[in-house]
N, CA, C and O atoms as CSV, one atom per row, in Angstrom:
chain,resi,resn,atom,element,x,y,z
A,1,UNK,N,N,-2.356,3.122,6.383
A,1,UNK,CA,C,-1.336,2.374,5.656
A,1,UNK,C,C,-0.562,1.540,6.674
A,1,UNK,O,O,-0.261,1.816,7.835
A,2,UNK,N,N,-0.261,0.213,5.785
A,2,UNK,CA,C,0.532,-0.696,7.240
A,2,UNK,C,C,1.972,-1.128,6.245
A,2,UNK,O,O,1.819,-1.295,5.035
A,3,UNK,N,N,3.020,-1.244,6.738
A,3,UNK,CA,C,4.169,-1.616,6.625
A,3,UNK,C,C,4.243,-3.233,7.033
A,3,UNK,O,O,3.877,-3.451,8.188
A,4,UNK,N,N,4.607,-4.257,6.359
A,4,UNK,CA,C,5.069,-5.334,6.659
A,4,UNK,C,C,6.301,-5.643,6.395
A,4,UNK,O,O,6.707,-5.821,5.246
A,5,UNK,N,N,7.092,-5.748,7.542
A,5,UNK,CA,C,8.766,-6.262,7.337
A,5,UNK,C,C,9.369,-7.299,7.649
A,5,UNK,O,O,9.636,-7.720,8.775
A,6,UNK,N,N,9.682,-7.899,6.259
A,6,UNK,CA,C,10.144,-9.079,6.910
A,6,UNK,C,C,11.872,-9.263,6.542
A,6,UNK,O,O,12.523,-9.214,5.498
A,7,UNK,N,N,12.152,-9.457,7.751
A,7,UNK,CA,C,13.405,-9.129,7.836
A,7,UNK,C,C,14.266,-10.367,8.568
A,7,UNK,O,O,14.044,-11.100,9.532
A,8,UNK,N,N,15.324,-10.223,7.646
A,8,UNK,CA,C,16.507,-11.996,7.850
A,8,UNK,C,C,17.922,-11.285,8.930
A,8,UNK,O,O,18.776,-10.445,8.647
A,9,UNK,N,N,17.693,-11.988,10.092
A,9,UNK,CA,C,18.753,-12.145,11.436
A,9,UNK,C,C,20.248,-12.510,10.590
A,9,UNK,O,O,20.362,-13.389,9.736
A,10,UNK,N,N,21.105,-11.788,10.969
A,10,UNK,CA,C,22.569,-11.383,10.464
A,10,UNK,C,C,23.324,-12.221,11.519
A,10,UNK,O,O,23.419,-11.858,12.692
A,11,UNK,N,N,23.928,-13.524,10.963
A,11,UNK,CA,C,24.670,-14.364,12.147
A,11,UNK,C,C,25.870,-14.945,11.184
A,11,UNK,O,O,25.987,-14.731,9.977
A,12,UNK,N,N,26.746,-15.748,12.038
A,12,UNK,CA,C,27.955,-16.446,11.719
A,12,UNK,C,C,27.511,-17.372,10.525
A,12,UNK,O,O,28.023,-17.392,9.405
A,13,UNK,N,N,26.565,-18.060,10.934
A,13,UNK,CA,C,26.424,-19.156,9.735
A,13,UNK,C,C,25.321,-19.107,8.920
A,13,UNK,O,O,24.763,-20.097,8.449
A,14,UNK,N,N,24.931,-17.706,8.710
A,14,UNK,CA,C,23.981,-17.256,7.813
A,14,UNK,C,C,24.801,-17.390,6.184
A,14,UNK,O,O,25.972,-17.238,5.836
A,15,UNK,N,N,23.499,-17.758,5.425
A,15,UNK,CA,C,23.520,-18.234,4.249
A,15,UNK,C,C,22.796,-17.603,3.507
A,15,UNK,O,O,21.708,-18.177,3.459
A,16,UNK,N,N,22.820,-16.220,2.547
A,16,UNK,CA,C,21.750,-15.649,2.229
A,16,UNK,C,C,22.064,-15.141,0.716
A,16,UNK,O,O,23.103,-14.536,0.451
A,17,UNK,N,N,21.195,-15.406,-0.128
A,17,UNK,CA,C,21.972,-15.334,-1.362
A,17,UNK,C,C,20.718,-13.809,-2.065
A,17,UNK,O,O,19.576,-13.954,-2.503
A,18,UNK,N,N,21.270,-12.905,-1.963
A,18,UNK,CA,C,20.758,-11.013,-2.285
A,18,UNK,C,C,20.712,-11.594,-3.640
A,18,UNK,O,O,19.503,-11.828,-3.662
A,19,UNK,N,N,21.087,-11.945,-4.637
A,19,UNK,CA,C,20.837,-11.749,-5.977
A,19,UNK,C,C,19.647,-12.607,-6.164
A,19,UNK,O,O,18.808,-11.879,-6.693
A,20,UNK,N,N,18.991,-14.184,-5.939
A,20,UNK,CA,C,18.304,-14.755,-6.033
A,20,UNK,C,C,16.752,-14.069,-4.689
A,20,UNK,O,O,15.657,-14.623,-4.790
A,21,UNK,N,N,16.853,-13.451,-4.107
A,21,UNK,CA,C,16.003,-12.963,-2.934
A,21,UNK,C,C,15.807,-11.533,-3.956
A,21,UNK,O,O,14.747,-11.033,-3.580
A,22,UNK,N,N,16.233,-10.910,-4.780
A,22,UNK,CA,C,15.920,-9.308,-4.935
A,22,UNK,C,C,15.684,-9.610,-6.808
A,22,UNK,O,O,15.527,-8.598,-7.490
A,23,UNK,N,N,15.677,-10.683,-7.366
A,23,UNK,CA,C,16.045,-11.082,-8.864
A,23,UNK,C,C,14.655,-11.863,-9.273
A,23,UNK,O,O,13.921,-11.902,-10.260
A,24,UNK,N,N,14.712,-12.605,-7.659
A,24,UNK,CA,C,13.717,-13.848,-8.238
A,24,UNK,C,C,12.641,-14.047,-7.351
A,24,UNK,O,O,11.511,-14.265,-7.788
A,25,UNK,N,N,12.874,-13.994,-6.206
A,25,UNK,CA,C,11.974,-14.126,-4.909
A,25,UNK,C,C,11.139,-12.753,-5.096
A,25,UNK,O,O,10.252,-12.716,-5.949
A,26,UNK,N,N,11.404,-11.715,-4.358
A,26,UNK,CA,C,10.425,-10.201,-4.576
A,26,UNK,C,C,9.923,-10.470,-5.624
A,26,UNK,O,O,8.849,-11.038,-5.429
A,27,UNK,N,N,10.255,-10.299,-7.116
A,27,UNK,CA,C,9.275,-10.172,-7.902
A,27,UNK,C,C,8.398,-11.623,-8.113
A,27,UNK,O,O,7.535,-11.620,-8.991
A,28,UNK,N,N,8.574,-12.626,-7.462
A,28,UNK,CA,C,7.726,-13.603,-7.514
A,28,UNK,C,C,6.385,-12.557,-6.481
A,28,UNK,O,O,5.326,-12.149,-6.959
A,29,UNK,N,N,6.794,-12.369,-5.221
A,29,UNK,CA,C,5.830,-11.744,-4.444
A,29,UNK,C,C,5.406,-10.733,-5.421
A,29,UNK,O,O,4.467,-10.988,-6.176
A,30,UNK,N,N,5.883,-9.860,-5.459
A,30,UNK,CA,C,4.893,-8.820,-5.806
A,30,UNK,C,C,3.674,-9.272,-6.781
A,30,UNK,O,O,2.482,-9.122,-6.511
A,31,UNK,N,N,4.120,-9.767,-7.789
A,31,UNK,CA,C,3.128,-10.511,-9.315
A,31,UNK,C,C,1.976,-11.069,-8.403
A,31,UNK,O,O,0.766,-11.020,-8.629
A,32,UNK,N,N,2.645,-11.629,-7.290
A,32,UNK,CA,C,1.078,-12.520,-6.766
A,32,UNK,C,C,0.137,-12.179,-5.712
A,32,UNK,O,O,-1.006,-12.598,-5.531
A,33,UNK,N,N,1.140,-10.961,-4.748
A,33,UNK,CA,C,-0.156,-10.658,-4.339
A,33,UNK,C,C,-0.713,-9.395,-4.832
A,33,UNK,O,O,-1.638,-8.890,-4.197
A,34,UNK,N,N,-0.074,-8.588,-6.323
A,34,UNK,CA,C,-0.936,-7.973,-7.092
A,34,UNK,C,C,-1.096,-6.622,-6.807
A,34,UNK,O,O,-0.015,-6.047,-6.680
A,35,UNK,N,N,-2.018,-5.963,-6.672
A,35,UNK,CA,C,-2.311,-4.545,-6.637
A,35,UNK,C,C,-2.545,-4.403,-5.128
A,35,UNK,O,O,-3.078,-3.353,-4.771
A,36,UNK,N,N,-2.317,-5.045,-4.463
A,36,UNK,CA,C,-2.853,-4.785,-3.010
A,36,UNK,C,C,-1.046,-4.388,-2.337
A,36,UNK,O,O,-0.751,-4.058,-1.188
A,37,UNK,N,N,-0.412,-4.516,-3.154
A,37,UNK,CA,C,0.367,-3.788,-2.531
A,37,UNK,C,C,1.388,-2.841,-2.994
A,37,UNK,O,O,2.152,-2.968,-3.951
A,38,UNK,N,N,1.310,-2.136,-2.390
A,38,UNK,CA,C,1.378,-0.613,-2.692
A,38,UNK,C,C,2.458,-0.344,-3.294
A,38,UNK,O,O,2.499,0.064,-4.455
A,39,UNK,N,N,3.653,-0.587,-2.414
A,39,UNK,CA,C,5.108,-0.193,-2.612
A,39,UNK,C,C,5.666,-1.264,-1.990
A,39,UNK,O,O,5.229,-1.834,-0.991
A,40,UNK,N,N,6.661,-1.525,-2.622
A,40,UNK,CA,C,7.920,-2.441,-2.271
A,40,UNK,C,C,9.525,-2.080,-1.677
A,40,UNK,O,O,10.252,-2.000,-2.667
A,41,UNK,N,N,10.141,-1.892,-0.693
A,41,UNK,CA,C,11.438,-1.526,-0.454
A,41,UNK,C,C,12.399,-2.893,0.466
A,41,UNK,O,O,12.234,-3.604,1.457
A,42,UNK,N,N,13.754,-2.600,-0.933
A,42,UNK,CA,C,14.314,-3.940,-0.131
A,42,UNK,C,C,15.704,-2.853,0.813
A,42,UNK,O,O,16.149,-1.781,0.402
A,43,UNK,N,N,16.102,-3.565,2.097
A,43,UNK,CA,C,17.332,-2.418,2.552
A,43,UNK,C,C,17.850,-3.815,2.986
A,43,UNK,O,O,17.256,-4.736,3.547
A,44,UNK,N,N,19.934,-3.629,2.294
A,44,UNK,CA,C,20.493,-4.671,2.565
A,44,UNK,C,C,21.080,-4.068,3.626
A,44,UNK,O,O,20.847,-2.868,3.773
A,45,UNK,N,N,21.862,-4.677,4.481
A,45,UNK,CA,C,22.047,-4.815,5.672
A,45,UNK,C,C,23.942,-4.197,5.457
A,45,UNK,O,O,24.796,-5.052,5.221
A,46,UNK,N,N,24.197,-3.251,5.533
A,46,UNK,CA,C,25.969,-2.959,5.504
A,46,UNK,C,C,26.424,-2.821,6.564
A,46,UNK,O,O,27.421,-3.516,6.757
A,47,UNK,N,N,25.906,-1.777,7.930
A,47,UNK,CA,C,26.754,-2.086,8.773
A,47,UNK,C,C,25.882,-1.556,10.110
A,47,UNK,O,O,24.655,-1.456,10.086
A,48,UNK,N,N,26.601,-1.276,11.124
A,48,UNK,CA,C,25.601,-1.996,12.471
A,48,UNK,C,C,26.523,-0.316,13.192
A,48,UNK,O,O,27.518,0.216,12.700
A,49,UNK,N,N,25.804,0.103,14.344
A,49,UNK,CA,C,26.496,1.197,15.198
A,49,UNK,C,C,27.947,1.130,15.411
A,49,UNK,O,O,28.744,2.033,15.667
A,50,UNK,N,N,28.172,-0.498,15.207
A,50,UNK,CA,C,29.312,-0.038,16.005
A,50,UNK,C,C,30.192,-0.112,14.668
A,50,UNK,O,O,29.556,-0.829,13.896
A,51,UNK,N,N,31.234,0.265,14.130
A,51,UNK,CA,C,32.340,0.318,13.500
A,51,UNK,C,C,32.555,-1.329,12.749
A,51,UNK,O,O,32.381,-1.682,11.582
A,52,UNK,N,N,32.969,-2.050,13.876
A,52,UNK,CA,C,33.483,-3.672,13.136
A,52,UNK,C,C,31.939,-4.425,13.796
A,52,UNK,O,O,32.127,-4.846,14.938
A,53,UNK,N,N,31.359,-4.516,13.588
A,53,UNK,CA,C,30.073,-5.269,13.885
A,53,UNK,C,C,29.464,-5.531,12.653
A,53,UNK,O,O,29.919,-4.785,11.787
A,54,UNK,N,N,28.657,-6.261,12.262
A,54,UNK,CA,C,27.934,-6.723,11.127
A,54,UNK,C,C,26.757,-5.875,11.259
A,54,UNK,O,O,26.609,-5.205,12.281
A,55,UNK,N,N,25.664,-5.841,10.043
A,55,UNK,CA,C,24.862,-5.393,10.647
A,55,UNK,C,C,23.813,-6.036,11.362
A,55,UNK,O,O,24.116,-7.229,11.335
A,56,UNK,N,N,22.864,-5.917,11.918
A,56,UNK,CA,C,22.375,-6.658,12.783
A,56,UNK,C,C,20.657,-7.785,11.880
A,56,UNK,O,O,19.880,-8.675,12.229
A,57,UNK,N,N,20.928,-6.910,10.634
A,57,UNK,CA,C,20.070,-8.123,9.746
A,57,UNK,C,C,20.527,-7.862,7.993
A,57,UNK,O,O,20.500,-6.705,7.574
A,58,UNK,N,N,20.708,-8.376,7.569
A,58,UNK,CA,C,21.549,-8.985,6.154
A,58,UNK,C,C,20.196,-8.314,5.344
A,58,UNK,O,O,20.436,-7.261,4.754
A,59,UNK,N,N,19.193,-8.687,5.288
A,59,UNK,CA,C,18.169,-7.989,4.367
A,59,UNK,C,C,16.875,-7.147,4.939
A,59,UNK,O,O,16.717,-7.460,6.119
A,60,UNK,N,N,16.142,-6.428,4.616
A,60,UNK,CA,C,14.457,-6.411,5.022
A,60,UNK,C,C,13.729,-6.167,4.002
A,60,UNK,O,O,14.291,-5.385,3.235
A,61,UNK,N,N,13.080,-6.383,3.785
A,61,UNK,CA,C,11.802,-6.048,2.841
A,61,UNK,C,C,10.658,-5.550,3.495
A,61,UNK,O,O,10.037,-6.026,4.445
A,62,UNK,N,N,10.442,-4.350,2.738
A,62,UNK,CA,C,9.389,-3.904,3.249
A,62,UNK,C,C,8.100,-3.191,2.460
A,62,UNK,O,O,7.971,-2.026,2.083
A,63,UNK,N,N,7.132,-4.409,2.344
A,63,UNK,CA,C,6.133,-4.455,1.629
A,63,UNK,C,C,4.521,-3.372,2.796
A,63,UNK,O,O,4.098,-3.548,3.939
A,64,UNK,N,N,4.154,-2.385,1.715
A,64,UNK,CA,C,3.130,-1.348,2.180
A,64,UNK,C,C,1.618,-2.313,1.443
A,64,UNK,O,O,1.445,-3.046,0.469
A,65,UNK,N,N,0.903,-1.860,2.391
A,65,UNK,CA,C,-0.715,-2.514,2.187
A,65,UNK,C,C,-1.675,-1.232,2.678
A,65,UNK,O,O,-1.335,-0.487,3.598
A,66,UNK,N,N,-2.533,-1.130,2.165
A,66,UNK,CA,C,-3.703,-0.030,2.749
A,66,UNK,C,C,-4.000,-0.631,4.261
A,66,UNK,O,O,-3.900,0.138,5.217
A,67,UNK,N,N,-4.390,-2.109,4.478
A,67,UNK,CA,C,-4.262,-1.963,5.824
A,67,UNK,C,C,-4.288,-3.607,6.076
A,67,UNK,O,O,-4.052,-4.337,5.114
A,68,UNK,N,N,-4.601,-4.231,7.492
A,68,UNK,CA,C,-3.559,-5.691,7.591
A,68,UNK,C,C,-5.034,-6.595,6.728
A,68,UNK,O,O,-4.579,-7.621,6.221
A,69,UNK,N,N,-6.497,-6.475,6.476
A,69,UNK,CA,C,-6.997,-7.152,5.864
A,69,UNK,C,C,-6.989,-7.279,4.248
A,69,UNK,O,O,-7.443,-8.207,3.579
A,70,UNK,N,N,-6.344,-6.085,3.797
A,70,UNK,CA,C,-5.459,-6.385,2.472
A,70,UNK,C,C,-4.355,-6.857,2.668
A,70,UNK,O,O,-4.149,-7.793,1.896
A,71,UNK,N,N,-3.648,-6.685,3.247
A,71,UNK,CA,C,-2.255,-7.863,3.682
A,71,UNK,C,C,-2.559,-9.610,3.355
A,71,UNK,O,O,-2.237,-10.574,2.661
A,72,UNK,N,N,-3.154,-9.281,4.098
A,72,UNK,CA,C,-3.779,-11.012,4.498
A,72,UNK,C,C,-4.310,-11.776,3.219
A,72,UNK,O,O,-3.828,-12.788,2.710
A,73,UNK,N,N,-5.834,-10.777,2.670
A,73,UNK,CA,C,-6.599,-11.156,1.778
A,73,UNK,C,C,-5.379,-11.652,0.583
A,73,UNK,O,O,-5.680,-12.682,-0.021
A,74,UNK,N,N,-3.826,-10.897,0.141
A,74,UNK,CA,C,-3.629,-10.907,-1.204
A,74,UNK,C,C,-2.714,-11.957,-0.515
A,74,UNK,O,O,-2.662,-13.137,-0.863
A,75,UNK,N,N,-1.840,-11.281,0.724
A,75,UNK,CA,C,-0.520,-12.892,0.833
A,75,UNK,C,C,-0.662,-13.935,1.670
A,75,UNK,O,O,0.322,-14.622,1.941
A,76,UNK,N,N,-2.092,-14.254,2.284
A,76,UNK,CA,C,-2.454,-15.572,2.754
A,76,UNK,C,C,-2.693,-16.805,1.678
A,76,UNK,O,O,-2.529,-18.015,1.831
A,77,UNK,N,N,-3.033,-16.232,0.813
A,77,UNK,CA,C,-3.314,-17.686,-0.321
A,77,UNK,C,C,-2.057,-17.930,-0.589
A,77,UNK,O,O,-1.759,-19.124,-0.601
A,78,UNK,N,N,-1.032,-16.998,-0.859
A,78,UNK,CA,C,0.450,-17.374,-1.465
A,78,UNK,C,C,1.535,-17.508,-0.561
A,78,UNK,O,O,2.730,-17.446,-0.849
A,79,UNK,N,N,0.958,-17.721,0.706
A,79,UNK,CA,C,2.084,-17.977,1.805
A,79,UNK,C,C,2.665,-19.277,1.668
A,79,UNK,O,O,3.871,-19.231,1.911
A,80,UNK,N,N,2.357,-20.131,1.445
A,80,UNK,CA,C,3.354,-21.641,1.827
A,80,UNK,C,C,4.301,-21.392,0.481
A,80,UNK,O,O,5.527,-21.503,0.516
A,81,UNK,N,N,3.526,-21.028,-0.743
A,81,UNK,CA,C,4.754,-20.550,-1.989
A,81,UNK,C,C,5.503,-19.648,-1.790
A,81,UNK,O,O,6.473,-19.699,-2.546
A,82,UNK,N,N,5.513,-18.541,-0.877
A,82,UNK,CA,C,6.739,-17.888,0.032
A,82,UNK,C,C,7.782,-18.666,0.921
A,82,UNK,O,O,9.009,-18.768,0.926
A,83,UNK,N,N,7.194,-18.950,1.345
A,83,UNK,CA,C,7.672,-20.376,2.343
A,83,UNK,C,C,8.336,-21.590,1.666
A,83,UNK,O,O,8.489,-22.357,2.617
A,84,UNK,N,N,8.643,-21.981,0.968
A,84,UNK,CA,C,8.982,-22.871,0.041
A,84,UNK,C,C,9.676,-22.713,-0.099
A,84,UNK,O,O,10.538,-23.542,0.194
A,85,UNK,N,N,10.149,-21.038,-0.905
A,85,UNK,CA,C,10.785,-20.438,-2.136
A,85,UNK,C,C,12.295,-20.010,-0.484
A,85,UNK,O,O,13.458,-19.760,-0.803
A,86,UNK,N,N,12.036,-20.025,0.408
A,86,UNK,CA,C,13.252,-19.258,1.401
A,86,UNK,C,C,14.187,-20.392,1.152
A,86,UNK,O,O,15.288,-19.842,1.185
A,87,UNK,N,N,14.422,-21.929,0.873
A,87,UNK,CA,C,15.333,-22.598,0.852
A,87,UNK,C,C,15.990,-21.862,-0.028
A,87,UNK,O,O,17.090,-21.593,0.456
A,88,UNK,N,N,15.805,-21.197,-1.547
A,88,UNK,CA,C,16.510,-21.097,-2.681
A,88,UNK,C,C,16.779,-20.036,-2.322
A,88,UNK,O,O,16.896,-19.329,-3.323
A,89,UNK,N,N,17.021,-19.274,-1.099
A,89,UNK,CA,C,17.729,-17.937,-0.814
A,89,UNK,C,C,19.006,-17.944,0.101
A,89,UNK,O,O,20.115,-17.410,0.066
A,90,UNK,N,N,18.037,-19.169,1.298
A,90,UNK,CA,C,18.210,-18.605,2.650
A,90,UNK,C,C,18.223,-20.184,3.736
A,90,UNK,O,O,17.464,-21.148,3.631
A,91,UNK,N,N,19.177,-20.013,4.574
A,91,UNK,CA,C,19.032,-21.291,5.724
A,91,UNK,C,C,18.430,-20.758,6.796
A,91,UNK,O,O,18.027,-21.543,7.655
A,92,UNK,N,N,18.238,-19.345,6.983
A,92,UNK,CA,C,17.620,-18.355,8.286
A,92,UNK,C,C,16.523,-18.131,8.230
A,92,UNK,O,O,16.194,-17.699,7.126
A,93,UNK,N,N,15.066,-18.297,9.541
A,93,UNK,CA,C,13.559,-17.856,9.260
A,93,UNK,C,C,14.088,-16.550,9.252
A,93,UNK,O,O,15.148,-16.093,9.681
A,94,UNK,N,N,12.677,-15.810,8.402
A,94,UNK,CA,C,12.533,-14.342,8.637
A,94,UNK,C,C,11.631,-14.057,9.615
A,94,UNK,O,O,10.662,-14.785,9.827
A,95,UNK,N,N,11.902,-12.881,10.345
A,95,UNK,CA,C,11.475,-12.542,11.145
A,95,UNK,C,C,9.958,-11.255,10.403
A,95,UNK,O,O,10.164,-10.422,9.520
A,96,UNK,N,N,8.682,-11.476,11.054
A,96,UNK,CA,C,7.902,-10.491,10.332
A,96,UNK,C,C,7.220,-9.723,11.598
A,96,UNK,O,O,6.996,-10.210,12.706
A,97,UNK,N,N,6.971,-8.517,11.193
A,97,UNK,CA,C,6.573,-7.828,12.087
A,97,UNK,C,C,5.314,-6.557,10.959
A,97,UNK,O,O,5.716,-6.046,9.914
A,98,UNK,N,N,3.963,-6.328,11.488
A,98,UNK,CA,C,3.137,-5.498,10.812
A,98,UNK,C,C,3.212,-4.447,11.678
A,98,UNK,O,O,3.093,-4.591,12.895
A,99,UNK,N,N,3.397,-3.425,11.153
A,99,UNK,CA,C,3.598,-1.688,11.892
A,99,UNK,C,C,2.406,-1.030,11.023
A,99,UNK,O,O,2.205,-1.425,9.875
A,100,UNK,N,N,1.614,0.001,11.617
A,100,UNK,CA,C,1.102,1.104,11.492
A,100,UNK,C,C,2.260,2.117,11.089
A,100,UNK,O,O,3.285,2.311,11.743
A,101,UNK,N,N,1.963,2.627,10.085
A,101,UNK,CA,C,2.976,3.814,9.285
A,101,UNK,C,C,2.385,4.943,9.286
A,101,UNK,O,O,1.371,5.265,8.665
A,102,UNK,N,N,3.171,5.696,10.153
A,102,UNK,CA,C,2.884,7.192,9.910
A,102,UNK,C,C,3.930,7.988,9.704
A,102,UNK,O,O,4.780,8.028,10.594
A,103,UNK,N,N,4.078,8.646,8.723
A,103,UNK,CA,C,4.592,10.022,8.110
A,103,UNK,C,C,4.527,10.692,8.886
A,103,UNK,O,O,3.868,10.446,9.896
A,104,UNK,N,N,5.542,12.377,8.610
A,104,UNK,CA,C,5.517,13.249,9.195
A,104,UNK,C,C,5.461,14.125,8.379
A,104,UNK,O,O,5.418,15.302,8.738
């Protein structure tokens, strides 16, 4: 199982709108790339180690795949319509990163 997270950098002049990204965006993803992916988790961003600090990213999403050639196969055709859709959220790239997931 692989974890893909893509996750939005928490700054001064970040612009990020949680109701249109968790309302309208996710479930656009999920519908399209379909059964290939597994589970969906969104974690908003409240607060950071230190006390008065922000947290250090405003959203992540974190979409599960059996492994990165189901990743690819379902959200390579629908990537630039991901890509598109971040103006109507967001002025910040997301940052993505694919992890190997293991349980304990």
């Amino acid at each position: 199982m692989i974890k893909v997270s893509v996750m939005y950098p928490n700054s001064k002049d970040l612009q990020f709108d949680t109701d249109y990204y968790q309302n309208k965006h996710l479930p656009m993803v999920v519908r399209l790339v379909g059964s290939a992916l597994k589970r969906l988790e969104l974690d908003l961003g409240i607060a950071s180690r230190v006390p008065s600090e922000s947290a250090p990213y405003v959203a992540m999403a974190h979409l599960l795949f059996d492994d990165v050639a189901s990743f690819q196969e379902a959200f390579g055709p629908h990537a630039a319509t991901f890509a598109a859709d971040v103006e109507n959220y967001s002025n910040v790239q997301a940052e993505l990163q694919i992890s190997e997931l293991i349980t304990f």
